[in-house]
C-alpha positions as CSV (number, residue, x, y, z in Angstrom):
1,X,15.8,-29.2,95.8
2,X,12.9,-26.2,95.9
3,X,12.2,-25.7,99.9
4,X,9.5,-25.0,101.3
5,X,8.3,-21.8,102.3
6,X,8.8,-20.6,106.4
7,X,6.1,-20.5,108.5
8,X,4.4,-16.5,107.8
9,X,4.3,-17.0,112.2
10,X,7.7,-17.1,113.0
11,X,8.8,-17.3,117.0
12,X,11.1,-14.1,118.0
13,X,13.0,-16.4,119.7
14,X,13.5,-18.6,116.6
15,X,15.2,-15.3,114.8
16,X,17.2,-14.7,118.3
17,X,19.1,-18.3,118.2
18,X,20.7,-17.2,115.5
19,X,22.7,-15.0,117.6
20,X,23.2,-17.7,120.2
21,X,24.3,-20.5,117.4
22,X,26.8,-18.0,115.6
23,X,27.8,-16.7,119.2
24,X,28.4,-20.6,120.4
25,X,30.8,-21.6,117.4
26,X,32.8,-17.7,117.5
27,X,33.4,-19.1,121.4
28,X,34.8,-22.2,120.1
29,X,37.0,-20.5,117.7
30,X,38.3,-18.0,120.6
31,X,38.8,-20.7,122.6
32,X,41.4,-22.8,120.7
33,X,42.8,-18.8,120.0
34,X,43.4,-18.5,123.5
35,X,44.7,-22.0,124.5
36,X,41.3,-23.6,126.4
37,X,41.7,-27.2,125.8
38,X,39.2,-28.3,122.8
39,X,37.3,-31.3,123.3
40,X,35.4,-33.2,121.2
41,X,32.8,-35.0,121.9
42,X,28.9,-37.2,121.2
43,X,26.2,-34.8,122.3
44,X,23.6,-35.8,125.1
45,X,25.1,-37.0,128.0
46,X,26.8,-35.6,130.9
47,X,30.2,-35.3,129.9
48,X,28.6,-31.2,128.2
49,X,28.6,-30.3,132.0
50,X,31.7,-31.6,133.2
51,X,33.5,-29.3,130.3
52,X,31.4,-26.5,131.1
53,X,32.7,-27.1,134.6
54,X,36.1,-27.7,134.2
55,X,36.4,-24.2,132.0
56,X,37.1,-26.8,128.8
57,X,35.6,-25.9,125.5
58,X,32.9,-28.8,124.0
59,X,32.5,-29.5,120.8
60,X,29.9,-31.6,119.0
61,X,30.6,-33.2,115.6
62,X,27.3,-35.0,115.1
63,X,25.4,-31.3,116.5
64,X,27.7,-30.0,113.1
65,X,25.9,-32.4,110.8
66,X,22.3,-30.5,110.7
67,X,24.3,-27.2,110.7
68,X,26.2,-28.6,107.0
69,X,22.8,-29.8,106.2
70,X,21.3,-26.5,106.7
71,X,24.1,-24.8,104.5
72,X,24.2,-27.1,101.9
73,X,27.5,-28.7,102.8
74,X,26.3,-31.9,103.6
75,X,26.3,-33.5,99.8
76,X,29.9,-32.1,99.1
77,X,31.1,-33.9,102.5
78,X,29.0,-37.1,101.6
79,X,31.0,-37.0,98.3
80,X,34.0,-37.8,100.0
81,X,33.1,-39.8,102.4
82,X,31.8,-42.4,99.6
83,X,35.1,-41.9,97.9
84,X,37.0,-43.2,101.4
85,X,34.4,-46.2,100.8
86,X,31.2,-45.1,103.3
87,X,28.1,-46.8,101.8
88,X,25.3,-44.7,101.2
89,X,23.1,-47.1,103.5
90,X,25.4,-45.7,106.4
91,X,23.7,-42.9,108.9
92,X,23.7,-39.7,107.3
93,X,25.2,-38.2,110.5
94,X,28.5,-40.3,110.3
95,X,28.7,-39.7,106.5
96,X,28.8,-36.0,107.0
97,X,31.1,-35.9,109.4
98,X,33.5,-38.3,107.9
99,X,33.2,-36.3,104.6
100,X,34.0,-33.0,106.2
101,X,37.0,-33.8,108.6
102,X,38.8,-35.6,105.5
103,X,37.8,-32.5,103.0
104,X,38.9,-29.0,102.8
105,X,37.5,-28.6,106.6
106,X,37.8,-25.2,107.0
107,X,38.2,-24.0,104.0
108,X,37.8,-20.2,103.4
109,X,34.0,-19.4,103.1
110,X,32.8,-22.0,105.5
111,X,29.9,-21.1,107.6
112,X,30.4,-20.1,111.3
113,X,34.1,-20.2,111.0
114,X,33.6,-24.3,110.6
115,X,35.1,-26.6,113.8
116,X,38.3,-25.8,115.2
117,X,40.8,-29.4,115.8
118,X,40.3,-31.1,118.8
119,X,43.0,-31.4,121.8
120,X,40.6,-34.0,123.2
121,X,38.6,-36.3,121.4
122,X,35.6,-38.2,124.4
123,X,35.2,-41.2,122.5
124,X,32.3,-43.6,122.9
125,X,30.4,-42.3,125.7
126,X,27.0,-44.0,125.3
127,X,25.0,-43.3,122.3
128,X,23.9,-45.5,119.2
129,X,26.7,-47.0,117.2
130,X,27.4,-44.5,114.6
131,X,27.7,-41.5,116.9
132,X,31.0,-44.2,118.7
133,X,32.1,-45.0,115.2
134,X,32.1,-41.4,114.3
135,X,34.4,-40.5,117.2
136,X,36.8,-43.7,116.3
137,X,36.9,-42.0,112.8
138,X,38.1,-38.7,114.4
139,X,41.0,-40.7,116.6
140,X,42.4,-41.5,113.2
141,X,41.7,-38.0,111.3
142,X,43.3,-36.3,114.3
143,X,46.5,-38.7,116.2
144,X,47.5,-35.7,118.2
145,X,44.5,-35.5,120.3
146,X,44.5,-37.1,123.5
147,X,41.8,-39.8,123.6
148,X,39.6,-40.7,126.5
149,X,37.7,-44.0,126.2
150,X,34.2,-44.9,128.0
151,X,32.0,-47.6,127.9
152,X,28.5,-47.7,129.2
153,X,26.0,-50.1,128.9
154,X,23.9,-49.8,126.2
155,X,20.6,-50.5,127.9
156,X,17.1,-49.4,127.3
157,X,15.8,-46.8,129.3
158,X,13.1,-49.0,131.0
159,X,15.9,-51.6,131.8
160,X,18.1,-49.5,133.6
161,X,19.1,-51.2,137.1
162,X,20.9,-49.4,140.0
163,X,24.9,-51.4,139.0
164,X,24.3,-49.6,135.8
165,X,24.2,-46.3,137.2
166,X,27.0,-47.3,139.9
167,X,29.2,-48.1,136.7
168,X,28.7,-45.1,134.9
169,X,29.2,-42.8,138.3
170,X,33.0,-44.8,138.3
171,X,33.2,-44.0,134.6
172,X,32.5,-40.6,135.1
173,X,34.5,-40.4,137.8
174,X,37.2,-41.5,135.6
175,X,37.0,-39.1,133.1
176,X,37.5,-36.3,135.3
177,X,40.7,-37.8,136.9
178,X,41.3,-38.0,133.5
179,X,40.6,-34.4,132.3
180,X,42.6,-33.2,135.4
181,X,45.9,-34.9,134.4
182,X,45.4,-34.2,130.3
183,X,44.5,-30.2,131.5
184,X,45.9,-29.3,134.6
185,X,42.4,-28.4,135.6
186,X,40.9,-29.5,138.4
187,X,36.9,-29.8,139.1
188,X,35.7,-27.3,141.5
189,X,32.8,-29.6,142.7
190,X,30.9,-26.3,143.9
191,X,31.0,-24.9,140.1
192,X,29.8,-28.4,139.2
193,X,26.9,-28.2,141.3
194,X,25.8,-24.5,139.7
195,X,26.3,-26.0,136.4
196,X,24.4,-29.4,137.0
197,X,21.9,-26.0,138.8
198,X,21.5,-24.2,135.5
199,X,21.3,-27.7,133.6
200,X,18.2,-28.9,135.4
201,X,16.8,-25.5,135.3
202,X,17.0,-25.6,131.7
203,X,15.2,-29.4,131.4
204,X,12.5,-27.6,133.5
205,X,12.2,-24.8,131.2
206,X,12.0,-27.4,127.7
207,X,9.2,-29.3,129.7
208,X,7.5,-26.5,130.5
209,X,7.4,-25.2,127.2
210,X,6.6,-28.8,125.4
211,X,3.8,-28.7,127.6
212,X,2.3,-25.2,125.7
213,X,2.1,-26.9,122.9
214,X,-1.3,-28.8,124.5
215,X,-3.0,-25.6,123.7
216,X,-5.5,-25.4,120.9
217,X,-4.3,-23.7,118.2
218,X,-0.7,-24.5,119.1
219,X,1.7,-21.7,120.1
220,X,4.9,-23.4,118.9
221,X,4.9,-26.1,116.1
222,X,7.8,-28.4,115.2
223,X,8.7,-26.0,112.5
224,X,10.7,-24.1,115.4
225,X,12.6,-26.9,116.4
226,X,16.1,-25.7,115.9
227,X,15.8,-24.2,119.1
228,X,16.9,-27.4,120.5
229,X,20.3,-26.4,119.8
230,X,21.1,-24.9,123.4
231,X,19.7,-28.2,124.6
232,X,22.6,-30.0,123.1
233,X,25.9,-27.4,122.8
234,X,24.8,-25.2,126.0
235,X,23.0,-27.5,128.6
236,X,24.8,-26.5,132.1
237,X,25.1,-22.4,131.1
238,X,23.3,-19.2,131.4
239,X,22.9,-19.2,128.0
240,X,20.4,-21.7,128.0
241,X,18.7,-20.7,130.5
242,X,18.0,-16.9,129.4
243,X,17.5,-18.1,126.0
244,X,14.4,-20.5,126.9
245,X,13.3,-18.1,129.6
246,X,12.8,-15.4,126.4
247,X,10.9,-18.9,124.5
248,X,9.1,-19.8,127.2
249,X,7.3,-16.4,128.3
250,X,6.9,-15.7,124.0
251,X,5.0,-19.3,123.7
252,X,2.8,-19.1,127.5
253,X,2.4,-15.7,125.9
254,X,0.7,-16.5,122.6
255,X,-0.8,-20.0,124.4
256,X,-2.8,-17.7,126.8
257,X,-3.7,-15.1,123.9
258,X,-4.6,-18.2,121.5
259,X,-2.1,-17.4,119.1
260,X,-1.1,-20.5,116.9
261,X,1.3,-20.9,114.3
262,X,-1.1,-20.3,111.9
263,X,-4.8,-18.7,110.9
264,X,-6.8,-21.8,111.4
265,X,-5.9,-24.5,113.2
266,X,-7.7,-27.4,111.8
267,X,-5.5,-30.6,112.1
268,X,-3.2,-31.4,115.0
269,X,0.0,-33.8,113.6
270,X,2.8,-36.0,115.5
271,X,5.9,-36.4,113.4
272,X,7.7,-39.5,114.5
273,X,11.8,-39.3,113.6
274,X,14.2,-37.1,113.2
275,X,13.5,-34.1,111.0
276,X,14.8,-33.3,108.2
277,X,17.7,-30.9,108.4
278,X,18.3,-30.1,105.3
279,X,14.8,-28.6,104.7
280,X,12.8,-27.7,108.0
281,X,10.5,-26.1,106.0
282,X,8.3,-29.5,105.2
283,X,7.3,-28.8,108.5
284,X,5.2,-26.1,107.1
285,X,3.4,-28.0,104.0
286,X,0.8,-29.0,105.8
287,X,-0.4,-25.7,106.8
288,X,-1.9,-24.9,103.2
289,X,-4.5,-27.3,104.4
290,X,-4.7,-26.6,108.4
291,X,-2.0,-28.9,109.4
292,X,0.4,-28.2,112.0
293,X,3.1,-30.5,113.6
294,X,2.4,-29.8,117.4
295,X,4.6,-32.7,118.6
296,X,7.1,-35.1,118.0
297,X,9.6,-38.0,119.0
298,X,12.9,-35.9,118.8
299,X,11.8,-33.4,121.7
300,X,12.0,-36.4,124.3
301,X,15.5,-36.9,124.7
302,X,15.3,-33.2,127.1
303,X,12.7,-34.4,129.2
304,X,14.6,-34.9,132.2
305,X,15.7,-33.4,135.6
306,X,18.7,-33.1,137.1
307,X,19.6,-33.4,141.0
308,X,22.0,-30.4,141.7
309,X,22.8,-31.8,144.9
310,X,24.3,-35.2,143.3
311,X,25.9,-33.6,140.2
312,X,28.2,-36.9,139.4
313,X,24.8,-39.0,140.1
314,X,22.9,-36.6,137.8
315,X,25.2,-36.9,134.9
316,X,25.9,-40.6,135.2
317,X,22.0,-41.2,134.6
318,X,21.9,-38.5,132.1
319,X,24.7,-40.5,130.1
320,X,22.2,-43.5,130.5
321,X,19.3,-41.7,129.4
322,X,19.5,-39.2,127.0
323,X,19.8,-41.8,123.9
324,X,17.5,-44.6,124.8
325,X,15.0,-41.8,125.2
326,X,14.9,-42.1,121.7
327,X,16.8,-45.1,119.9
328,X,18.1,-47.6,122.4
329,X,15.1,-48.7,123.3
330,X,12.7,-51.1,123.0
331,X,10.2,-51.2,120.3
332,X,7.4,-51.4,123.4
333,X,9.0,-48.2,124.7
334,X,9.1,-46.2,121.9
335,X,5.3,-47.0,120.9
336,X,4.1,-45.7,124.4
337,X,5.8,-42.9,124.1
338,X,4.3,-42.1,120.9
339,X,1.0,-43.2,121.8
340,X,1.1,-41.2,125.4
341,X,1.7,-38.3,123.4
342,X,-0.5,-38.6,120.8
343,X,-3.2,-38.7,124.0
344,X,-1.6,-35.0,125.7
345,X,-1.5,-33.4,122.1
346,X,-4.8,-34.2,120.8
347,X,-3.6,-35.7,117.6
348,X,-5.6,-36.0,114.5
349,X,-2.7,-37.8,112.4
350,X,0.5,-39.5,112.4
351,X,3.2,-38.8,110.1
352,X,6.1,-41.7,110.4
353,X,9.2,-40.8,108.6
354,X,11.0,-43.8,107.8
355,X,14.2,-42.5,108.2
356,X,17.0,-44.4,105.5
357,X,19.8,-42.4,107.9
358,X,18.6,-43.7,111.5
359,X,17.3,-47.4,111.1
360,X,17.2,-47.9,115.0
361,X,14.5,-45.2,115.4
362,X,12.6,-46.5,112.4
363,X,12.5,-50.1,113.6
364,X,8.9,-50.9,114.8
365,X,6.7,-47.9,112.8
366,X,4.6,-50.6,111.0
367,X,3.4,-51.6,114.8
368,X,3.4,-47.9,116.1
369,X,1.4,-47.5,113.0
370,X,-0.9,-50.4,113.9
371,X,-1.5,-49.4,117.4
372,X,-2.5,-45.7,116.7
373,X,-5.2,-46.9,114.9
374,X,-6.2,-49.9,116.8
375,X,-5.7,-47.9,120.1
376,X,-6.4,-44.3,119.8
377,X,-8.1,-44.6,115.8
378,X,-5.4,-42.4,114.8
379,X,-4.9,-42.6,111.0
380,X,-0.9,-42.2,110.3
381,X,1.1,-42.1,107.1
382,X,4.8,-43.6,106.2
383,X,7.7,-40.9,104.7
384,X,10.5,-42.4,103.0
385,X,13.3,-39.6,103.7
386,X,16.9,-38.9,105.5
387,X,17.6,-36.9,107.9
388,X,20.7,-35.7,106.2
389,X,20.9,-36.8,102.7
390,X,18.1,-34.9,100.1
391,X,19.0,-37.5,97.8
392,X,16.9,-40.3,99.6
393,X,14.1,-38.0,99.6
394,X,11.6,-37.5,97.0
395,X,9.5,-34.0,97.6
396,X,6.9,-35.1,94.8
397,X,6.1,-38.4,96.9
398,X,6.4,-36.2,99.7
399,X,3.8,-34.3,98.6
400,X,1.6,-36.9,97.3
401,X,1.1,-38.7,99.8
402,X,1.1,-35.8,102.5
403,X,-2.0,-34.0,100.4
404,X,-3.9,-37.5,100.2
405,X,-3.3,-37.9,104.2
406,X,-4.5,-34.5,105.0
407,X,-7.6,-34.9,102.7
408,X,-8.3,-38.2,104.1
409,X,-7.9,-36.8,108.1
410,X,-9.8,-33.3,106.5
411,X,-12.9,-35.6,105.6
412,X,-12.7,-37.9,108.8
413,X,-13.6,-34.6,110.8
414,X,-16.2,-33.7,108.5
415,X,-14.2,-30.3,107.6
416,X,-13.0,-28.9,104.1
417,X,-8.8,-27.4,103.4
């Protein structure tokens, strides 16, 4: 499939993560070199810090899906995945995964080195069923792993009650207990607190810059969005925090200079869903006509803050929250969300990819799609597509129906492309 072309306004801190994502995978490779306990794990949740912590190497399988995607390893892997029996109808994430454990994993040629095996495999801590089926697929792929087991509520985030939280604080507690006996490493609680520290800092940091992209033109579109990658494999490091210091003086930089992502900013769009891995790129269609994706569902699940003071508090709740930030959650939730940032972002148009790979954050579009225009008269436009698989996505209809939308939102604000 032809891609499309990169944005000709490229962040310097987009071209430095690729230092930061090969340096984070070489790390995970030295690691298992040197001995450090490998432990594999869902991403989003608090367990990241513990690790970090505890001087344990985390690894994210589900994080390694987009990177396949990116590559172009993600249809060999859903080739064997199918062949083990995995309907296509499954989430592309789980697929991938499944697909690439049971292949030639690390074959010679692999980008970044691929994963090294897990010693420990954190198995269904919180997150939407795939991402706990995917770690039960692992258990089997890899019997010599020691297994930890967690089960948190799965709750939506306005539903949360204080005996959930006192659950996941015991579960947490758990887990370390049982890191310390699997290891031999015990959790210097001070060391927790810096890392739960440079977690929160980095929350602070991704709200602060989110809240750039207000500015009109937009320093920093959705076609950058790979930079969430710290977010998720380096939350609770220095890494993180240096890295998003750099974004977040380049984007206040070109917001106060009114630099936008491109020559003239004439449309303002919200992208509802997970992107696209496999082709970020779409992000940057719209900009033949003056379109630029300013904001977005995905860049939610970061908005939080940590309490350095209560690090096993702070990480129980982040457990809770991360996912029903964006999926378990109610179909009320999710539309305020949307529509509350649709207000902040000065939105022209909606574009609401109906994601074949993630049915829970699809579910109620066609009333999100009702209540933009009803509420805020915000015109918004349905994408069939996959967040993994290019083969439930049509670029031609893509492009149809994206160049209809933009005329239609072009003429509504009496402009021309």
């Amino acid at each position: 499939m032809e891609k499309a072309k990169k944005s000709y306004k490229r962040l310097r801190s987009a071209k430095e993560l690729n230092r930061v994502v090969a340096e984070f995978y070489l790390e995970c490779h030295e690691a298992k070199a040197r001995g450090k306990p490998v432990g594999w794990m869902p991403p989003m949740n608090g367990v990241i810090e513990i690790f970090y912590a505890m001087d344990l190497q985390p690894v994210f399988p589900e994080n390694w899906s987009p990177v396949c995607a990116a590559f172009g390893l993600a249809p060999r892997n859903f080739e064997v995945s199918a062949g083990m029996g995995f309907s296509r109808d499954l989430c592309g994430y789980l697929r991938n995964i499944v697909g690439y454990v049971y292949g030639p994993m690390n074959e010679e040629g692999t980008p970044l080195g691929g994963l090294p095996e897990p010693d420990l495999i954190i198995s269904a801590y919180g997150g939407c069923v795939p991402a706990m089926k995917i770690l039960h697929t692992l258990e089997r792929r890899f019997p010599e792993a020691k297994v930890h087991t967690s089960e948190l509520p799965q709750v939506g985030y306005e539903k949360i009650r204080p005996y959930h939280l006192d659950y996941c604080v015991s579960e947490t507690h758990r887990l370390i207990e049982w890191l310390t006996e699997t290891t031999g490493r015990k959790l210097d609680y001070d060391r927790l607190k810096e890392v739960v520290r440079l977690s929160d800092r980095a929350c602070e940091l991704w709200d602060e810059i989110m809240s750039y992209r207000r500015f009109i033109p937009t320093p920093i579109s959705a076609a950058e969005l790979g930079v969430m990658f710290v977010m998720v494999t380096r939350q609770g490091t220095q890494v993180a925090v240096d890295f998003l210091t750099g974004l977040r003086d380049e984007v206040k930089e070109r917001a106060e200079k009114g630099i936008g992502m491109i020559e003239e900013e004439k449309l303002r769009l919200f992208w509802d869903n997970i992107p696209m891995w496999y082709n970020m790129g779409l992000f940057n269609y719209f900009e033949k006509m003056g379109g630029v994706v300013v904001a977005e569902t995905y860049s939610a699940a970061w908005s939080m803050r940590l309490d350095p003071d209560k690090p096993i508090e702070s990480l129980a709740r982040k457990s809770l929250v991360s996912y029903p930030m964006v999926s378990c959650t109610s179909i009320k939730k999710r539309r305020d969300m949307v529509l509350k940032a649709c207000r902040d972002f000065h939105i022209d148009g909606a574009v609401l990819h109906s994601n074949k790979s993630c049915v829970p954050i699809t579910l109620g579009q066609m009333d999100m799609k009702r209540a933009l225009e009803e509420e805020l008269g915000i015109p918004s436009v349905v994408i069939d597509g996959d967040h993994m698989d290019a083969n439930n996505f049509s670029v031609a209809q893509f492009q149809t129906r994206a160049d209809a939308f933009m005329e239609m939102l072009l003429e509504k604000k009496g402009l021309t492309p």
